[in-house]
C-alpha positions as CSV (number, residue, x, y, z in Angstrom):
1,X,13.1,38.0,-18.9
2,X,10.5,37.0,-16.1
3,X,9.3,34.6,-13.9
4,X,6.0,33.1,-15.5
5,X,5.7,30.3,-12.7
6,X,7.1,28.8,-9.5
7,X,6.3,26.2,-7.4
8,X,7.1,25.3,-4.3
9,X,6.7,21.1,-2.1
10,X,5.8,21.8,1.4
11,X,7.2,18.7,3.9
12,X,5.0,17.9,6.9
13,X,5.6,15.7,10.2
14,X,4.3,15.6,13.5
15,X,6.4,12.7,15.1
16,X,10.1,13.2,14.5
17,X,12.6,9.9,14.9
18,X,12.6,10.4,18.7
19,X,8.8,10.3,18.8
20,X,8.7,13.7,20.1
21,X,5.7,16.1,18.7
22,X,7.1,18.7,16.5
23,X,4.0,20.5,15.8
24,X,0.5,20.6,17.1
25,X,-1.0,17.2,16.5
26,X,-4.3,16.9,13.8
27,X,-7.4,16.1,15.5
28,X,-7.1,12.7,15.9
29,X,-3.7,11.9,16.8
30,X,-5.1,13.5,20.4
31,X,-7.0,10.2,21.1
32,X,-4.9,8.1,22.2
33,X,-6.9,5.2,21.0
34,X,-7.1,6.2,17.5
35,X,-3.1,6.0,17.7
36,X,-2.9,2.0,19.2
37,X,-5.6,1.3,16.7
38,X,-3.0,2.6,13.8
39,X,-0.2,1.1,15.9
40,X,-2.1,-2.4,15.6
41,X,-2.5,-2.3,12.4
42,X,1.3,-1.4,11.7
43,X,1.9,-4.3,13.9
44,X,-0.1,-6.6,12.3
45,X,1.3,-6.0,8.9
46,X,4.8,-6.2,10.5
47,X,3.9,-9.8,11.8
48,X,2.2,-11.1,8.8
49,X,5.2,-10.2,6.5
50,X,7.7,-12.1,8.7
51,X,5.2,-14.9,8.6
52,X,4.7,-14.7,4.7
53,X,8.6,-14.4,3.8
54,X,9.3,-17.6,6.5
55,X,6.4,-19.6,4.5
56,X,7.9,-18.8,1.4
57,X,11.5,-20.1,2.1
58,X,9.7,-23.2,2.9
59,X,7.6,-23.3,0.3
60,X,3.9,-22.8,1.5
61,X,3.3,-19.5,-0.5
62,X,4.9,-17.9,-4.2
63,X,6.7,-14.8,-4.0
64,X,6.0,-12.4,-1.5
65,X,6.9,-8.5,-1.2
66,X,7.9,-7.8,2.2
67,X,7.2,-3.7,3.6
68,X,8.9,-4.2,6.5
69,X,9.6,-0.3,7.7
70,X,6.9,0.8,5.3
71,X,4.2,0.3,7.5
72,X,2.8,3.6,8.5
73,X,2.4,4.6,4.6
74,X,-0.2,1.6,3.5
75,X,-1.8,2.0,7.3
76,X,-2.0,5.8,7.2
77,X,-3.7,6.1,3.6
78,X,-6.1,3.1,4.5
79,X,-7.5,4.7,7.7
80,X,-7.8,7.8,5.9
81,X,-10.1,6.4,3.3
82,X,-13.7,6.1,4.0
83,X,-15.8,2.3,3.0
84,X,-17.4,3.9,-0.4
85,X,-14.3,5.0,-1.6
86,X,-12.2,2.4,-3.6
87,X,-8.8,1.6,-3.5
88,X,-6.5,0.9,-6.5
89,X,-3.4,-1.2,-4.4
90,X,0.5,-1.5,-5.6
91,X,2.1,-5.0,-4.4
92,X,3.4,-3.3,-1.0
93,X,0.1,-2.4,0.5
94,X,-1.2,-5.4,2.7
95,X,-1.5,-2.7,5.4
96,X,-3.8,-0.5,3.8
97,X,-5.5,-3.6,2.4
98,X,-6.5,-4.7,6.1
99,X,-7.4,-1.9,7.0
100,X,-9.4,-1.6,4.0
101,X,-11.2,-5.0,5.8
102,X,-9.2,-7.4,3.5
103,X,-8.6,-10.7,5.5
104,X,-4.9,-11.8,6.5
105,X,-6.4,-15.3,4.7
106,X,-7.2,-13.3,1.6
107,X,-3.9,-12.0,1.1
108,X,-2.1,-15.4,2.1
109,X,-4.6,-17.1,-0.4
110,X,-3.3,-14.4,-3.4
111,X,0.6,-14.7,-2.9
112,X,0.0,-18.5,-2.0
113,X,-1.3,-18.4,-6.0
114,X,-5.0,-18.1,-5.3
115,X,-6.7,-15.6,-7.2
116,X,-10.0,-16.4,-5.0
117,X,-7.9,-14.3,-2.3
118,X,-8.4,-11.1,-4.7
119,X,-11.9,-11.4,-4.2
120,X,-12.7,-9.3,-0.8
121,X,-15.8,-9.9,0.8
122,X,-15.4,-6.4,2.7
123,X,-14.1,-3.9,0.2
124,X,-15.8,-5.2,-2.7
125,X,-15.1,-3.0,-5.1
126,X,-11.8,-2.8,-4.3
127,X,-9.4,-3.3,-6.9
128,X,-7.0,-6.6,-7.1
129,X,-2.9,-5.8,-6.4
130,X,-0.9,-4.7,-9.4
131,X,1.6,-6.8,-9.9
132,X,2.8,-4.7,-13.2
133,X,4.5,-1.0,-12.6
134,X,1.9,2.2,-12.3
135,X,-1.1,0.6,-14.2
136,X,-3.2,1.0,-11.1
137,X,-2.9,4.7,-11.6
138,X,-4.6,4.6,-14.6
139,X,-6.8,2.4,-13.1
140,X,-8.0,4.4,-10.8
141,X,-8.3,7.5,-12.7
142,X,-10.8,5.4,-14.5
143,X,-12.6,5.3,-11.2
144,X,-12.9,8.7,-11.0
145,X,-13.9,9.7,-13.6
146,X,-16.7,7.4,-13.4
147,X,-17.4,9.0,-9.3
148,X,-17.0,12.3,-11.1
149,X,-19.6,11.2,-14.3
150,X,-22.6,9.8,-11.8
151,X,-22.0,13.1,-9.0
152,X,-21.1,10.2,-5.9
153,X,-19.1,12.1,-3.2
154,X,-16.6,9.3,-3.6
155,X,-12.8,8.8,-4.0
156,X,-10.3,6.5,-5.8
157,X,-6.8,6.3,-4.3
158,X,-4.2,4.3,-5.2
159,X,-0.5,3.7,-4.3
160,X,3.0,3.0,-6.2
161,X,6.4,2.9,-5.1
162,X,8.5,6.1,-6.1
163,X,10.2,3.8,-9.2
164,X,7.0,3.7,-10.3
165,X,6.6,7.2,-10.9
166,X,9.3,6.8,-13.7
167,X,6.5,4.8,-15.9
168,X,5.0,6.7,-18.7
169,X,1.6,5.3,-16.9
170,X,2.0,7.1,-14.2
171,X,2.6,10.6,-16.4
172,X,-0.3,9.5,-18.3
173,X,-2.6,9.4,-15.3
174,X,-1.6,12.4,-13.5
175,X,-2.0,14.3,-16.8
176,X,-5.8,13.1,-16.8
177,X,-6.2,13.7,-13.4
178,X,-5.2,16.9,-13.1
179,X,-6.8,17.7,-17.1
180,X,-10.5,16.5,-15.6
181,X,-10.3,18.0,-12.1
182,X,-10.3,14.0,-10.8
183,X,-11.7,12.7,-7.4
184,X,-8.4,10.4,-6.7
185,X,-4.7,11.0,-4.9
186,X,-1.6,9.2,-5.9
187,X,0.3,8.2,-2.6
188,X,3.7,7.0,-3.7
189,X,6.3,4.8,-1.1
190,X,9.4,6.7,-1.5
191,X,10.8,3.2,0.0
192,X,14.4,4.6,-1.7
193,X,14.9,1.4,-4.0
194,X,13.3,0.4,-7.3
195,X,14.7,-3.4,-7.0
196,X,18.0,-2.5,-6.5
197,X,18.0,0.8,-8.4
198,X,18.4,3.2,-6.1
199,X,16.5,6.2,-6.0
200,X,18.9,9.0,-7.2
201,X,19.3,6.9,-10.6
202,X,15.9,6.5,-11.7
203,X,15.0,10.6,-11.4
204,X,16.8,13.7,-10.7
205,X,14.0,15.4,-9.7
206,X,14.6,17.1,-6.1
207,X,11.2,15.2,-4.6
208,X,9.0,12.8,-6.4
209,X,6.4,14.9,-5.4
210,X,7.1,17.7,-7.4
211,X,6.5,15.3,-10.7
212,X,2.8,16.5,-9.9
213,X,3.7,20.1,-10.8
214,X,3.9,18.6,-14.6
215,X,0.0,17.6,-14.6
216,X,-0.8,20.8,-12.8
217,X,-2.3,19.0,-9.5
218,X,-0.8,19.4,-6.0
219,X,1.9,17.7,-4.9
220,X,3.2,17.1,-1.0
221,X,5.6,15.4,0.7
222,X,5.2,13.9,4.3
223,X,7.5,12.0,6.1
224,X,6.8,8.1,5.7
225,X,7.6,6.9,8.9
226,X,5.1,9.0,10.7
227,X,2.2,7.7,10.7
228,X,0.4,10.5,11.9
229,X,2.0,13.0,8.9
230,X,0.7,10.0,6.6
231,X,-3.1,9.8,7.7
232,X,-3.7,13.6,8.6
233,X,-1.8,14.2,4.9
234,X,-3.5,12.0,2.7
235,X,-6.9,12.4,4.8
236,X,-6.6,16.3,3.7
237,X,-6.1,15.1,0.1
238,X,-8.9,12.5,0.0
239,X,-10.8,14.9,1.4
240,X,-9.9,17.5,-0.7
241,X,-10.9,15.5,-3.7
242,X,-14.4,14.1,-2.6
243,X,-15.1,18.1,-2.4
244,X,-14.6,18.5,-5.8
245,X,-11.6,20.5,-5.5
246,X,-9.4,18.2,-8.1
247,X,-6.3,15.2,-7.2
248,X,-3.2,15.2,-4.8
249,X,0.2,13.7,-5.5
250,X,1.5,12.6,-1.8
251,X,4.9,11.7,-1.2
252,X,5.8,9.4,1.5
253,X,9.7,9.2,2.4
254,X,10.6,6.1,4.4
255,X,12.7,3.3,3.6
256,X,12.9,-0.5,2.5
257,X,14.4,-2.1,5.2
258,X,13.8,-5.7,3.4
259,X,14.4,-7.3,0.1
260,X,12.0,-6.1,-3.2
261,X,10.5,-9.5,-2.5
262,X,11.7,-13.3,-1.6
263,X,13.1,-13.4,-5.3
264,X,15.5,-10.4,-4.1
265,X,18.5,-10.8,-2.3
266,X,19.4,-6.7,-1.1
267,X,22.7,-7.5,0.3
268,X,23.9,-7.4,-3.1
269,X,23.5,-3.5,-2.8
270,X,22.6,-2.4,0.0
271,X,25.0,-0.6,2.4
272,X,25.1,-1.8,5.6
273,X,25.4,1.7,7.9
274,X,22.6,3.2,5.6
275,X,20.5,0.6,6.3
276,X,21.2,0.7,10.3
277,X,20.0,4.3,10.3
278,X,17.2,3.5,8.4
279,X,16.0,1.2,11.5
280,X,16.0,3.6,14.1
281,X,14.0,5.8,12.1
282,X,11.3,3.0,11.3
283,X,7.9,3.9,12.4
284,X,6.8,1.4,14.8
285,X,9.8,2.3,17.2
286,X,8.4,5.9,17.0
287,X,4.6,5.7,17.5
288,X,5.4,3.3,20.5
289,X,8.4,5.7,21.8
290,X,5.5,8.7,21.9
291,X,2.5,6.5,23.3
292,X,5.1,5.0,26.2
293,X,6.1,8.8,26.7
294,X,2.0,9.8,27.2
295,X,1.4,6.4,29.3
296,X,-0.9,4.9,27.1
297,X,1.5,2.0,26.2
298,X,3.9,-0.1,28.0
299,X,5.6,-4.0,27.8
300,X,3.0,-5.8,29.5
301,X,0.2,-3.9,26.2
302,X,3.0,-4.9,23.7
303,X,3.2,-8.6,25.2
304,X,-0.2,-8.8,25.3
305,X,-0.8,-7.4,21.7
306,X,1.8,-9.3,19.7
307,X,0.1,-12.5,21.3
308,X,-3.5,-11.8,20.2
309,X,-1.7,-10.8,16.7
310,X,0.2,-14.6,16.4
311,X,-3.0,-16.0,17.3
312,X,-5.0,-14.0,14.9
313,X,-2.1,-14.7,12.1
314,X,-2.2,-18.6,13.3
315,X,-5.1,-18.5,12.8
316,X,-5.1,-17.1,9.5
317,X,-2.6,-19.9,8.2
318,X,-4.5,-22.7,9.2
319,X,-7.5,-21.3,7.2
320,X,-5.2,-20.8,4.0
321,X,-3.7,-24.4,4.5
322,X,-6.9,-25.8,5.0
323,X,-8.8,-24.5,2.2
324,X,-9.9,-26.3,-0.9
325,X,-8.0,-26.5,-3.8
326,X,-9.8,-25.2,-7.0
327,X,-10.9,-27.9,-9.3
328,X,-8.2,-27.7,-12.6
329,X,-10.9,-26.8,-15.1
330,X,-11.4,-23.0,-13.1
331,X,-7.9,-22.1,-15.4
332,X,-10.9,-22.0,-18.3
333,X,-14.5,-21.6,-16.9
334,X,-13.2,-17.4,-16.2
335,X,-12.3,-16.5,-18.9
336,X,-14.4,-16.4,-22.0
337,X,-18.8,-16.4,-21.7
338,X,-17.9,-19.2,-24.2
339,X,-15.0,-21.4,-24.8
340,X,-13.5,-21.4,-28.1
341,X,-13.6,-24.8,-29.9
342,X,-9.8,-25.1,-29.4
343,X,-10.4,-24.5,-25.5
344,X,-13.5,-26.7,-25.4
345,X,-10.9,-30.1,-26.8
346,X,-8.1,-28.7,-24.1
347,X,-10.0,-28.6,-21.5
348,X,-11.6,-32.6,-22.2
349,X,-8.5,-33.1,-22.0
350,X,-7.8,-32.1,-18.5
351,X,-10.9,-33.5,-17.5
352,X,-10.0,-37.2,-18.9
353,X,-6.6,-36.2,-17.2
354,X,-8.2,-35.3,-13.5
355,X,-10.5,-37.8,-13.4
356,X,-8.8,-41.2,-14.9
């Protein structure tokens, strides 16, 4: 007998849970104002999903997936990206999505019901959120392939909680990533929970980034709530991929610290003392721990930041409140060049309905 192949998952972190460096720090992480700019935008996600779930429960928006302790994966991977690339989102990534340049009224607008909020004026070719499980990987693979077909130094990424990764779609696409040497990288939010099914009963694989290894692509694990490990990681593999030198699979381990989403209720199954470590490790706490420890960040700038981020998301909700509703009709103008005779009588109806 012999060994044919082995394979190894290499873990990487720069900002432990104390927010003390444990290795040299990438380029980037050594200007200071790179790192407020990431915390800002962690911030700003962590504010708008407060706001989202609270207008929910009183019934200004539809369901709404909180990613509260999630924030330096959907921050890290959308700073990482450049503008030409295009990003294939899961439901948890309203961080990456503003960094993308997505509005905070664009994303009210598409969880308030809106579809109009899934058209981004910035990132226009952009995909919409997946709702459904891992179709966006196949999605983007689609992407690439087409990058790949017209020879644009360009990138897909997309995103998918680690649950996802139990979805034949997901096995699908890394299989044609990795069989067509793909521009793209799979970042999955190893959050711990899939709804309430918790991690080590959907897979007993020892990392969900090793589940690359079976599409013959790279797969790395970085530590979630760092959002240093996050953007330096999935830069290297965005990078890696616009050079021609095939896809990533990135794991990021953090933790849900909120419900799946309004509809969810995670006391149900969560336990308690788990979930108390969990916060302390979250990432804000971290990030601000090491910029307070270099002096570039103190109470008066965190004050003065989470006021100009209330007005900002104030802002934001009177511009979702205030905007027009779309006439009824638009349920049947989108969808065919030409309406079916059956459509055509339904929608006279709704006319003679709207307008007396």
């Amino acid at each position: 007998m012999k060994t044919i192949a082995e394979f190894s998952i290499q873990f990487h972190q720069y900002l432990n849970e104390e927010g003390q460096i444990v290795q040299a720090l990438p380029a980037f992480a050594n200007d200071h104002a790179h790192l407020i700019r990431l915390y800002t935008s962690m911030q700003r996600t962590r504010l708008l999903d407060a706001k989202a779930v609270i207008m929910q429960r009183t019934g200004k928006m539809g369901t709404y997936p909180s990613s509260l302790g999630q924030e330096a994966v959907a921050t890290g991977l959308g700073d990482a990206m450049k503008p030409e690339d295009v990003f294939c989102p899961y439901y948890r990534d309203q961080g990456a999505m503003l960094e993308r340049g997505v509005t905070l009224t664009e994303i009210l607008s598409y969880w308030g019901g809106d579809e109009r909020g899934a058209d981004f004026q910035v990132p226009r070719e952009d995909f919409p959120v997946s709702v459904p499980i891992a179709t966006q990987c196949l999605h983007a693979c689609g992407v690439a392939y087409a990058f790949k077909y017209r020879k644009q130094p360009r990138v897909a990424v997309t995103s998918l909680g680690e649950g996802g990764t139990s979805e034949g779609a997901f096995y699908e696409a890394i299989n044609l990533a990795g069989m067509w040497n793909l521009p793209v990288v799979f970042v999955i939010n190893n959050n711990q929970w899939a709804i309430s099914v918790p991690r080590n009963i959907q897979t007993h694989a020892q990392t969900i980034a090793q589940k690359a290894i079976a599409g013959g692509i790279e797969g790395v694990q970085v530590d979630g709530n760092d959002v240093i490990a996050v953007r330096e990681i999935v830069g290297r593999a965005v990078e890696k991929a616009r050079s021609g030198n095939g896809p990533t699979v990135v794991e990021a381990v953090t933790y849900r610290l909120s419900d799946h989403t309004t509809a969810d209720d995670a006391k149900r199954y969560w336990n308690e003392e788990v979930v108390k470590t969990a916060f302390a490790k979250e990432p804000l706490i971290r990030l601000r721990r090491y910029l307070t420890e270099q002096g570039a960040w103190n109470d008066e700038k965190e004050k003065q930041l989470i006021d100009q981020l209330s007005q900002e998301l104030d802002q934001a909700i009177k511009d979702y409140a205030n905007k027009a509703s779309q006439p009824a009709e638009n349920i049947m103008d989108f969808t065919f060049k030409e309406l079916p005779e059956a459509l055509l009588h339904q929608r006279e109806i709704l006319l003679g309905e709207n307008h007396g």
